[in-house]
N, C-alpha and C positions, 0 to 999 in steps of 0.2 A: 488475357491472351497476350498481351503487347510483354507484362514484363516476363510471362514464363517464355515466349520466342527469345525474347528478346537476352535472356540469360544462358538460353541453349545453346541457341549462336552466336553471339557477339563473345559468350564469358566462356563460353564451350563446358558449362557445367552439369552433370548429372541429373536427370529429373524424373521423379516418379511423380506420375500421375494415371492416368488409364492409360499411355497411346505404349507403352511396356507391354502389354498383353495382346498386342496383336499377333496374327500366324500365329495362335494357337500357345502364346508362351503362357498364357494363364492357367495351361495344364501343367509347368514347371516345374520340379517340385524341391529344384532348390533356387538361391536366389542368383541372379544375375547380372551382368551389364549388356542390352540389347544396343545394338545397334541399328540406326534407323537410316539409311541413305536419303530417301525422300527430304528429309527434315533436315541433313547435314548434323544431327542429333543422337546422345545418347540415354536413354531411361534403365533407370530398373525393371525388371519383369515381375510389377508387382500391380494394382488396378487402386488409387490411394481414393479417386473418385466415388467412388458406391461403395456401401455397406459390406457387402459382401467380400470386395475386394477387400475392403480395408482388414475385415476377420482372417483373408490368409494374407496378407502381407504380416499381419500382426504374429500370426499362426509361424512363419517363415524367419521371423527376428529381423523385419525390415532397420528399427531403430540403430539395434548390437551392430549389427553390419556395417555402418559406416559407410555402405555406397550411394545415397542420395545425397549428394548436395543440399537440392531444395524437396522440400514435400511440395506436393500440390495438392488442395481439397476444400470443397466446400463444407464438409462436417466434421467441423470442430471438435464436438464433444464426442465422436467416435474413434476421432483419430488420436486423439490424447492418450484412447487404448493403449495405443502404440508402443508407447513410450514408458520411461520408467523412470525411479527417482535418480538412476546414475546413468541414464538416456535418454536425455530431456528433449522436447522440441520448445524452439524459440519461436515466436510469430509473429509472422509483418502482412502487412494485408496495402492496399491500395482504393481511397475511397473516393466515390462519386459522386456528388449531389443525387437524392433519390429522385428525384423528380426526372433530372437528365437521365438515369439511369433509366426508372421506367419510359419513359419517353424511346429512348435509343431502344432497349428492349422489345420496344413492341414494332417499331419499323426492320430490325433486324428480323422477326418470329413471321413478320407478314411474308418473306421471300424463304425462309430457311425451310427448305422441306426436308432439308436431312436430317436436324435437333431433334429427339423424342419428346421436346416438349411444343413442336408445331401445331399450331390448330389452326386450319384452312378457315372456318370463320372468319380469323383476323384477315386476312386476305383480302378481303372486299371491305373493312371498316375504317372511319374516320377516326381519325385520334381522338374528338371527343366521343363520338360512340363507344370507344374500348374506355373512357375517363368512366361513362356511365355503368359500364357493363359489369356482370361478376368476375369476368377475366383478367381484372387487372389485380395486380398484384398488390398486397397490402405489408405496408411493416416488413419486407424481410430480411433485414438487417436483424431486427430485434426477435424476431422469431425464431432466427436461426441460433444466436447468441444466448437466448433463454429457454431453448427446447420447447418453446408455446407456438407450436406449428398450427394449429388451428383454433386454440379459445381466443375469449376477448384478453386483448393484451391489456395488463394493469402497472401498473407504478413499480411496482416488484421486479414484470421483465425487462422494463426501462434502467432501472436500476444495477440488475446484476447484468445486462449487456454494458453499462457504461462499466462496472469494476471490473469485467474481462477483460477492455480495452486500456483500460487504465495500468491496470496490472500484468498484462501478458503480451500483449502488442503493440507492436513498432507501427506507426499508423502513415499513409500515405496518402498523399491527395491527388488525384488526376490534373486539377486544375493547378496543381505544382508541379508535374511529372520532374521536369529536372531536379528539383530540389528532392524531390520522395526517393528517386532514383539515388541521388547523390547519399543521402542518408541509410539507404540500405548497403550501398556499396561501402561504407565507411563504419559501418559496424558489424556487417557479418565478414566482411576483406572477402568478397567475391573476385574482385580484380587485382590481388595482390601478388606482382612479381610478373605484372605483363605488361605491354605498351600501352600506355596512358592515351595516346592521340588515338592510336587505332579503336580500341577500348570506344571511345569518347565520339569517336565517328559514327561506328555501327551504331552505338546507340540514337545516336541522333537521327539514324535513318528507320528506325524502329519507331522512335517517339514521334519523327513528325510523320510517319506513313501510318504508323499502327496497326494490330493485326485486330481481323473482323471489323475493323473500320469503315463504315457505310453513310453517305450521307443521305441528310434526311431533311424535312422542314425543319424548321424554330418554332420553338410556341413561347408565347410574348409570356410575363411571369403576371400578368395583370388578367389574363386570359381565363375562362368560364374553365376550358379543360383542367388549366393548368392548377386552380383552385379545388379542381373536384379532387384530382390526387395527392396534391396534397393535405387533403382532409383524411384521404383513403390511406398515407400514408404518414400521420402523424408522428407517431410513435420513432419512424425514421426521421422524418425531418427535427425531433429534439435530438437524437442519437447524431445525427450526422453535425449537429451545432458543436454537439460535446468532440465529436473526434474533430474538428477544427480548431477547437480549444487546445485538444492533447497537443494535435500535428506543434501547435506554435510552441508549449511548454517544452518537448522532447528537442528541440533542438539542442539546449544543451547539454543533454545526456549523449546525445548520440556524438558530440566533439570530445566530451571528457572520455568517452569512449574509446574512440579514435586515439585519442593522445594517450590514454592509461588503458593498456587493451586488458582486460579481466577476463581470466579464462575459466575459474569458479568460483561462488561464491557459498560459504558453508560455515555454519558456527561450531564452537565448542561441543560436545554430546551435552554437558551439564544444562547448559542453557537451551540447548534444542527441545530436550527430553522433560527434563524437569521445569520450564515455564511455562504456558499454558499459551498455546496463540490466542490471537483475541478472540475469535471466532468459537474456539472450542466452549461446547456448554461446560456450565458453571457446577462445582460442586463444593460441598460442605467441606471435604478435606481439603480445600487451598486456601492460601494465605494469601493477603494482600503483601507487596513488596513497595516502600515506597522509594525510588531512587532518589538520594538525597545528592543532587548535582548542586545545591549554593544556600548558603547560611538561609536566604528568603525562604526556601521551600522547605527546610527544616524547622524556622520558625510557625506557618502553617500550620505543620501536621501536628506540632505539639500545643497550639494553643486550639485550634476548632477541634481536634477527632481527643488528644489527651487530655486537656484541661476541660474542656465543654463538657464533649461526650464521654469523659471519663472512661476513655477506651483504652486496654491492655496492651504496651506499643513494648518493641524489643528493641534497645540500639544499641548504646556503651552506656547508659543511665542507670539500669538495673546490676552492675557491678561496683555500686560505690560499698565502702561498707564490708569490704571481702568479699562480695557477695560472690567475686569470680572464683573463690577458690571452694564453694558450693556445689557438694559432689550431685543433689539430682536438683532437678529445673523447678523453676518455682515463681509465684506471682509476689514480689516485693513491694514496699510501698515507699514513694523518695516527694516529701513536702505535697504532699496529697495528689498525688500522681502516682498508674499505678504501670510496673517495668514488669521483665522478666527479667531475670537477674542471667540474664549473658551477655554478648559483647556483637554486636554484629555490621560494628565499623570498622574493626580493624582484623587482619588475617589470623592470629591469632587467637580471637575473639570467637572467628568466624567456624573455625576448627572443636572450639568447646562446644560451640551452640547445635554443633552437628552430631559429634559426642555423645551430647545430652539427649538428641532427640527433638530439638526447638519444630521443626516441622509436623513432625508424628504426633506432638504432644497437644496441638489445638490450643495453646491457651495464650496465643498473641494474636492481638484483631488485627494490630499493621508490625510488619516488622520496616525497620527504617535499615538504608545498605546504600553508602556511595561504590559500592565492589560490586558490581552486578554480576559479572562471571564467577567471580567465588562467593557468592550469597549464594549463586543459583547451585552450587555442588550440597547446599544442605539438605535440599528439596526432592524430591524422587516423584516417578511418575505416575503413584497414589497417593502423593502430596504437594499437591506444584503450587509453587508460586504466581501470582498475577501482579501483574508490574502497572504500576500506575507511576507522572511525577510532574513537575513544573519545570517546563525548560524555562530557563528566564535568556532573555538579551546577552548576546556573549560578551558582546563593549559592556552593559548595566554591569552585569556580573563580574568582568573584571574592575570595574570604578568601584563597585560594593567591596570587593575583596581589600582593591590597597585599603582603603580607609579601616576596614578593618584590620588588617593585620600591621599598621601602625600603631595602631593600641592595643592589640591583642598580644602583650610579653608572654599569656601563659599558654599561648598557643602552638603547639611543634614546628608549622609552618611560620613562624615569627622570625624576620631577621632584622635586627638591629640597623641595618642599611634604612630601611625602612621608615624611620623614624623621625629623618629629617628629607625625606623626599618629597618633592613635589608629585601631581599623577606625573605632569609633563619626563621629568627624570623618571620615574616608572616605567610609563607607557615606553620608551625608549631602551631600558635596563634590560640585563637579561633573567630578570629578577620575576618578572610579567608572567602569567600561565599562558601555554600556547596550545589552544584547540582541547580543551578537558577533555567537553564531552564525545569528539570521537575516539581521543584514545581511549578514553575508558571503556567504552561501548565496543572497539576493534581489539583490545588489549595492547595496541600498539604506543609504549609509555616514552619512546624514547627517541626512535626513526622519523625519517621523514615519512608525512603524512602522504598517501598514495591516494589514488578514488579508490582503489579496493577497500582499503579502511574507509571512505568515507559511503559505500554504498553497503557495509556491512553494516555502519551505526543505523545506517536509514531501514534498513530491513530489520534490526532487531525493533527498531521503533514501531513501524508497521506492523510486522505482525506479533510485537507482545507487548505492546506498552500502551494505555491509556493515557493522553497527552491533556495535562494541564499547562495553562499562562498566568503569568502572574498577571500580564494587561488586563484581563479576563478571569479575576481570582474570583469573583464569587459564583461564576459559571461554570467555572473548573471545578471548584468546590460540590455544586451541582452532580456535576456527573459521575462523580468519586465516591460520591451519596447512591447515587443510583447502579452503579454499578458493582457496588461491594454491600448493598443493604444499610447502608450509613444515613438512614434519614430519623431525624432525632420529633419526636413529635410531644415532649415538654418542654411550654412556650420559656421554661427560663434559661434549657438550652440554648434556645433559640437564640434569647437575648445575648445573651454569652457571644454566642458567632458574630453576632450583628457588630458587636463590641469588639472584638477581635479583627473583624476585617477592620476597624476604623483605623484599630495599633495594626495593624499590618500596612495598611494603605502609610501612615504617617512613617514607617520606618522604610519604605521605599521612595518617601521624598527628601530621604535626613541627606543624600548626596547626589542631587538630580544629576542626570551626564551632560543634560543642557548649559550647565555653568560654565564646563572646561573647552576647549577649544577646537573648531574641526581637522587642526590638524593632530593634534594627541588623539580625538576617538578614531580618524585616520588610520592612526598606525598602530592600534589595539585592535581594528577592524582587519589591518593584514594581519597583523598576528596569530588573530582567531581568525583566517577566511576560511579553513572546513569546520567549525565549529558555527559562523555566520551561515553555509549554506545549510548547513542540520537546524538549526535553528528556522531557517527560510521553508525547510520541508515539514519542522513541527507542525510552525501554523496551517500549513497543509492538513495536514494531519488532524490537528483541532476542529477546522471546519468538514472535513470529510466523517469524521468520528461521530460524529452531533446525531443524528438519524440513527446509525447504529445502537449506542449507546441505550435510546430511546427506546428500539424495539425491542434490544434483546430483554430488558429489565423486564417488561412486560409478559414475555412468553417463559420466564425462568423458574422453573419450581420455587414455592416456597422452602422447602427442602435445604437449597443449594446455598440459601444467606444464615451467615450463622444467626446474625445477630435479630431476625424476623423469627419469634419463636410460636408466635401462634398465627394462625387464618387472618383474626384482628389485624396483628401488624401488618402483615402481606396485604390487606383490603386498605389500608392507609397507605402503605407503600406505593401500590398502584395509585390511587388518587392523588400524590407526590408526585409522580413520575408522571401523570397526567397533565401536573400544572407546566411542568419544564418542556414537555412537548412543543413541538413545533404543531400550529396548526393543520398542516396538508400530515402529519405522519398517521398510520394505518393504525387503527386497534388491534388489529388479529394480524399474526403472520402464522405461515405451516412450519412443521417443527422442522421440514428441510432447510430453515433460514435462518437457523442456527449454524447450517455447514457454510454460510457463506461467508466471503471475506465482508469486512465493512464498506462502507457506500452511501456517498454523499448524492442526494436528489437535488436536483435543480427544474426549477419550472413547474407550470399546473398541468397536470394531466387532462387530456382532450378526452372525452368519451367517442367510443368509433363508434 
């Protein structure tokens, strides 16, 4: 109540909520701006509060309209109705220790005899009597958030309520109000182009008064009550830890915001259409894409999935030999490794393989592609690509490059400058790569790097790329396995890999970064600083991805891996994907849990 007054009045903003429909405007029957004198306020004449309302608001084209400033509503996933993919709603919420919450809620209910959820009972009870009774409210944070209004709440609704909040809400704290405040005002510009002091005043007579603000006892946190609800309310009190956690993370999105105001954000059709979000279930017709961002992760793919597992990889290797001027597609063989004889490094390349059919044709297990927006134009949306890769360090990665391309003459990138430089003259030069992987990821090769590029790289990462590390290569390797059916189950494969990661581990120490000096990794670190923050979000991404990965392999038809051709392997498969499990992850999920985005679990589940 504090921030919807407090935005009507002090910000003089539009607001649908229910109090729109009073005298009768719920009979409407088109949409409006009411005016409220009482309230010094204006609404839409629309009811955004209940069910029904929200069906003719929805009905009316509340979203198209443009007349609400703010929504106001407790149901979520009704109100999303609303809205469409070119009339989005954006969402901020405001949150309160559950415990205070319940608390305050029930000395508010015991006097409120106008709310329809009054119950005279409370009236005469002690707060620990309402602690004992059925009337106290349980979880409804997460109830509300997972549509699980009355079963036992599991791990699942804990879950998908945290990736709602992580991914779709701006989150606030009571026990912050000015900072929450400050944060909503600074990224949706509620207050822009009005007086700052007046502004900043009303609010503060909002904040320290409040509205429906009632006092009431304390209850001590060591206290019989105050234990019983939180038992009663467990499921909120791990939910309300994680939005503490977010509140402190978002701070600084909500400045880069401020500073780089982004007003859409949207990719190419090629890469929206044709690569496969993480979430989407798995089919036979896709291809694994691995994005080949630095020599390390190139070496990788082709010594554990080419050389081991003797897997069918497409990149510029399968063109030696004429092999590019090969009028139909074809599996070639180069020092017992087996290619596809096209080209899918270079644009040129990338044009024949499309030509050809390279997607349609099913007969590459990983195609390799530093071009991810034009790899993804070969792919179509009954053959899409799935994008897997290894971000490495962008300081590693640039120390890896000079050294290489100091002795690399046969390489296009080679410049002879190169050759008698130290890193320190490098890192210094204008010779240095500046931020790869966002540009390549926003297509922006040449400009200054904006946040819009840098929250484009981070969303294509999120929702279509399975994030490997090299700090973490054999865990990366792991999940690459499981998520694309790559699990090899002859032990002399095995050994092969074992041996492989040793020569991979050894050529990530042939030029540690630790040698050279903090102010050269310094100034490789400005250089690359949106490619350090993408980096910073991978490893996000890595541990968030870990749980998903896990369940999805498990509920995924046999069907959908190419390389699992009978029941046998599928039953081996799972017993793989069992071993890399985390302890606490679930056997069984419903097959609704395929639609969801990925989701990292924190903590042991309390039994209610």
């Amino acid at each position: 109540s504090t921030v919807k007054d407090m935005y009507e009045f002090c910000s003089q903003l539009v607001m649908a909520s229910d109090v729109g429909v009073r005298d009768g405007h719920d009979q409407d029957e088109t949409l409006a701006i009411v005016e409220i004198p009482e309230l010094s306020a204006r609404y839409v004449n629309v009811d955004t509060i209940h069910p029904d309302g929200i069906a003719r608001a929805k009905r009316l084209g509340l979203a198209q309209s443009g007349l609400a400033d703010i929504v106001i509503t407790s149901h979520v996933h009704e109100i999303s109705e609303i809205f469409t993919p070119s009339n989005r709603g954006v969402m901020f919420s405001l949150f309160r220790h559950p415990i205070q919450r319940v608390i305050s809620l029930f000395y508010y209910l015991q006097t409120a005899t106008w709310e329809p959820t009054y119950n005279p009972e409370l009236a005469s009870m002690t707060i620990e009597q309402y602690a004992d009774s059925p009337l106290v409210e349980s979880n409804l944070m997460v109830r509300m958030l997972s549509q699980n209004e009355e079963g036992k709440i599991t791990q699942d609704d804990i879950a998908v309520a945290k990736e709602i909040l992580r991914t779709k809400v701006l989150v606030g704290l009571i026990d912050q109000m000015d900072e929450s405040i400050r944060r909503f005002d600074a990224f949706f510009g509620f207050n822009e182009g009005k007086s700052f002091a007046d502004i900043s005043h009303c609010q503060q007579e909002f904040i320290g008064g409040g509205s429906n603000k009632h006092a009431h006892p304390a209850l001590e946190h060591t206290s019989d009550a105050w234990n019983k609800l939180a038992i009663k309310n467990w499921a909120d009190m791990i939910l309300y830890e994680y939005i503490v956690q977010l509140f402190n993370e978002q701070k600084g999105v909500v400045q880069a915001r401020q500073e780089h105001p982004v007003t859409h954000l949207s990719f190419p059709d090629p890469i929206t259409h044709n690569m496969a979000d993480m979430n989407e279930p798995k089919s036979e017709a896709d291809t694994p894409i691995f994005w080949f961002t630095s020599r390390f992760g190139g070496a990788v793919v082709e010594e554990v999935y080419a050389k081991c597992g003797q897997y069918t990889m497409a990149d510029d290797d399968g063109v030696q030999g004429k092999h590019g001027q090969d009028e139909e597609i074809d599996i070639i063989h180069v020092d017992g490794l087996k290619y596809i004889n096209v080209d899918t490094i270079h644009p040129e390349g990338i044009l024949r393989a499309k030509h050809l059919g390279l997607a349609q044709s099913g007969l590459a297990d990983i195609v390799i592609a530093s071009r991810i927006h034009e790899i993804s134009d070969i792919f179509t949306p009954e053959n899409k690509g799935r994008m897997f890769t290894l971000i490495q360090n962008p300081v590693e990665r640039a120390v890896d490059m000079f050294y290489f391309l100091k002795e690399a003459t046969w390489s296009p990138a080679h410049n002879t400058e190169h050759e008698s430089m130290t890193l320190e003259e490098y890192a210094a030069s204008d010779l240095v790569e500046s931020n790869h992987l966002v540009r390549a990821l926003s297509q922006n090769m040449e400009s200054k790097i904006t946040q819009a590029d840098i929250e484009v790289a981070m969303e294509i990462l999120r929702r279509k790329c399975i994030i490997g590390l090299p700090e973490h290569l054999e865990e990366s390797i792991r999940r690459f396995d499981i998520a694309f059916g790559f699990i090899f189950f002859d032990p002399d494969i095995e050994q092969c890999r074992q041996s492989s990661f040793g020569q991979l581990y050894e050529q990530q120490q042939r030029h540690p970064v630790a040698e050279h000096s903090d102010d050269t990794l310094e100034i490789l670190k400005e250089k690359n600083w949106a490619d350090m923050m993408l980096y910073e979000y991978a490893q996000h991404l890595f541990d968030a991805q870990r749980d998903f990965l896990h369940y999805t392999a498990q509920n995924t038809p046999l069907t959908s891996f190419r390389k699992l051709n009978t029941p046998d392997d599928h039953a081996r498969f799972l017993r793989k994907v069992m071993e890399f499990a985390p302890p606490s992850a679930p056997r069984k999920l419903t097959r609704a849990d395929h639609q969801r985005s990925f989701w990292s679990y924190q903590g042991k589940v309390t039994p209610e």
